[in-house]
C-alpha positions in Angstrom: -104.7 69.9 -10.7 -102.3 66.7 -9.8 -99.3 68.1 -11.7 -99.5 71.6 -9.4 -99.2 69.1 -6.5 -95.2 68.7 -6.7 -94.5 72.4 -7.5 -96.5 73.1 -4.9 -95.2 71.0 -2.2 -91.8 72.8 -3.3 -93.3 75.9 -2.9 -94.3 74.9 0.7 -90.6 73.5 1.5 -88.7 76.1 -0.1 -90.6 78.5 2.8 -90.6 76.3 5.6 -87.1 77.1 5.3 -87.2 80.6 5.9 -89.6 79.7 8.9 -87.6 77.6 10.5 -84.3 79.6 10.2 -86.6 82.3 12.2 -88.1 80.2 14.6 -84.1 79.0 15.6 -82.0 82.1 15.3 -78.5 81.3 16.2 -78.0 80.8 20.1 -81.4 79.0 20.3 -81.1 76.4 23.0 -78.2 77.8 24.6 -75.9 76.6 22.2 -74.1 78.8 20.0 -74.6 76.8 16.6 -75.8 77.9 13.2 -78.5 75.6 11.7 -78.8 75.8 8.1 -81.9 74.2 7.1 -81.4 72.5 3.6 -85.0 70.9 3.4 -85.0 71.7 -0.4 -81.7 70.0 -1.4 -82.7 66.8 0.7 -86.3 66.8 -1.3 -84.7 67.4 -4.7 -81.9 64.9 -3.7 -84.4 62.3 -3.2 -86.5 63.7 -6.6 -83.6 62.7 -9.0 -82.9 59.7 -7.4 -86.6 58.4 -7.6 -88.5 60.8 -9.9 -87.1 62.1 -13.1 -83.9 63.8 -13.2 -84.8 66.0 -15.8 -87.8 67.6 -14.7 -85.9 67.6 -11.3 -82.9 69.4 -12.8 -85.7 72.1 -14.1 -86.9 72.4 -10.9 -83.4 72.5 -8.8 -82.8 75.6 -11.4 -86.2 77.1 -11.0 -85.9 77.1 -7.1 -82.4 77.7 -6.6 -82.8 81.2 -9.1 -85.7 81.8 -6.1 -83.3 80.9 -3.1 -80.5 83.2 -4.9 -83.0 86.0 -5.5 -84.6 85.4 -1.8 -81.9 84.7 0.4 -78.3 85.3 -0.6 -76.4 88.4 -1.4 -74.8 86.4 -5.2 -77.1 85.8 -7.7 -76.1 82.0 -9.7 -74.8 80.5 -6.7 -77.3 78.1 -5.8 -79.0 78.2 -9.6 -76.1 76.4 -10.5 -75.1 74.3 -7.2 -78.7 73.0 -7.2 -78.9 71.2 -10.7 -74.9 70.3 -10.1 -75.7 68.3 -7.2 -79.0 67.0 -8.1 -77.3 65.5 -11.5 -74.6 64.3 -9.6 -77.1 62.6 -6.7 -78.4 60.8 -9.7 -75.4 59.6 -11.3 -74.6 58.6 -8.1 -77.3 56.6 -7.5 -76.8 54.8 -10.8 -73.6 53.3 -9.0 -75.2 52.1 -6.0 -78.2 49.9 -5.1 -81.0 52.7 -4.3 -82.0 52.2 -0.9 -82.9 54.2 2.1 -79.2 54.3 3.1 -77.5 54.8 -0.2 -80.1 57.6 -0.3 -79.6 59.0 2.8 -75.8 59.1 2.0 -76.1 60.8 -0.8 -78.5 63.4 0.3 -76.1 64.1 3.1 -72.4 64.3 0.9 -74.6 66.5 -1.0 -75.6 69.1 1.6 -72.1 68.8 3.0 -71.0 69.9 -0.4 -73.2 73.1 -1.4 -72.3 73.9 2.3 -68.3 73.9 1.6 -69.0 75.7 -2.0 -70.9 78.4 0.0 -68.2 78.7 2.5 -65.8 79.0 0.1 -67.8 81.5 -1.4 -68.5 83.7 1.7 -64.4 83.7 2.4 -63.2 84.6 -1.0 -66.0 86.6 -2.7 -67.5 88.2 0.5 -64.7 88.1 2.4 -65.9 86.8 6.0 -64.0 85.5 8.4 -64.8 82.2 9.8 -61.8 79.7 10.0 -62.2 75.9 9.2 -62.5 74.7 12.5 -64.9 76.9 14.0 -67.1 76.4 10.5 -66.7 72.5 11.2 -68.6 73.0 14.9 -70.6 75.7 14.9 -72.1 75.3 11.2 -71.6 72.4 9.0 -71.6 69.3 12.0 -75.4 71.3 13.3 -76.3 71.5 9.8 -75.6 67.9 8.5 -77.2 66.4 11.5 -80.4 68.8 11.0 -80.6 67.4 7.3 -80.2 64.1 8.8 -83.2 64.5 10.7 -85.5 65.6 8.5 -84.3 62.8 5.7 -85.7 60.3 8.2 -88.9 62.2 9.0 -90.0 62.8 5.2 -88.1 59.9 3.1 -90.7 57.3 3.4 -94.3 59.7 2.6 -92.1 61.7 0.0 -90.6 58.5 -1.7 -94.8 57.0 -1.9 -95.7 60.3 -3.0 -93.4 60.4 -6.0 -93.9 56.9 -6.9 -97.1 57.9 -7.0 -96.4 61.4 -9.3 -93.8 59.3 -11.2 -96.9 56.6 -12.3 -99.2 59.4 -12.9 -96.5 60.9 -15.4 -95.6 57.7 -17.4 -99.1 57.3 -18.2 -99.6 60.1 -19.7 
């Protein structure tokens, strides 16, 4: 029953998401931004930092199959920028002291990088039109500042809670 806890808290994330992109359709507070909530990046960020990378890369692969299947209109695009970025998060890490703000800037280079691979996906596969600047202000600033946030919220339960999963696992 412990080992469905993770997968499940994943589960819960990966559609909180969804919810939150409905609850604050662009032009929500009278400001004409586009908030890209990456909740599930930040969490599996943090997992392959302080959990196992492997079983993290399996689940960044597992999930981003889902988010490619659920939300976007290219299937492999975040299959593969999930585990990319994870693995790089964690050799990352292996640079750096690990702390709350090595973390933190890591988990936000990393959402500002799946967001530049998807814009340079929407401009040269599906051909939208959104030029640098006005992607800079109205999406990526909004986004990276939203990710922000909830890095700060759920760092400190999530980072217990897989110390915690991480213990369990290495006794078994």
């Amino acid at each position: 029953m412990r080992r469905l806890v993770l997968p499940l808290l994943l589960t819960v994330c990966f559609y909180c998401e969804s919810v939150f992109v409905e609850l604050t359709p662009p032009g929500s507070f009278k400001l004409d931004m586009i908030l890209v909530p990456h909740f599930l990046l930040i969490l599996f960020v943090v997992m392959g930092i302080l959990y196992l990378r492997n079983r993290t890369l399996i689940y960044a692969a597992v999930f981003g199959l889902l988010f490619d299947v659920y939300f976007t209109e290219i299937i492999g695009v975040y299959l593969f920028l999930f585990p990319i970025v994870v693995y790089l998060a964690s050799k990352m890490a292996k640079i750096f002291q690990v702390n709350i703000f090595t973390v933190f800037f890591i988990a936000v280079l990393s959402v500002g990088i799946v967001e530049l691979v998807v814009y340079g996906m929407n401009i040269f596969v599906l051909q939208r039109n959104m030029d640098i600047q006005e992607y800079l202000n109205r999406r990526l600033w909004p986004t990276l500042i939203l990710n922000q946030i909830f890095f700060l919220i759920t760092y400190f339960p999530f980072k217990k809670f897989l110390f915690h999963c991480k213990k369990e696992e290495l006794r078994e």
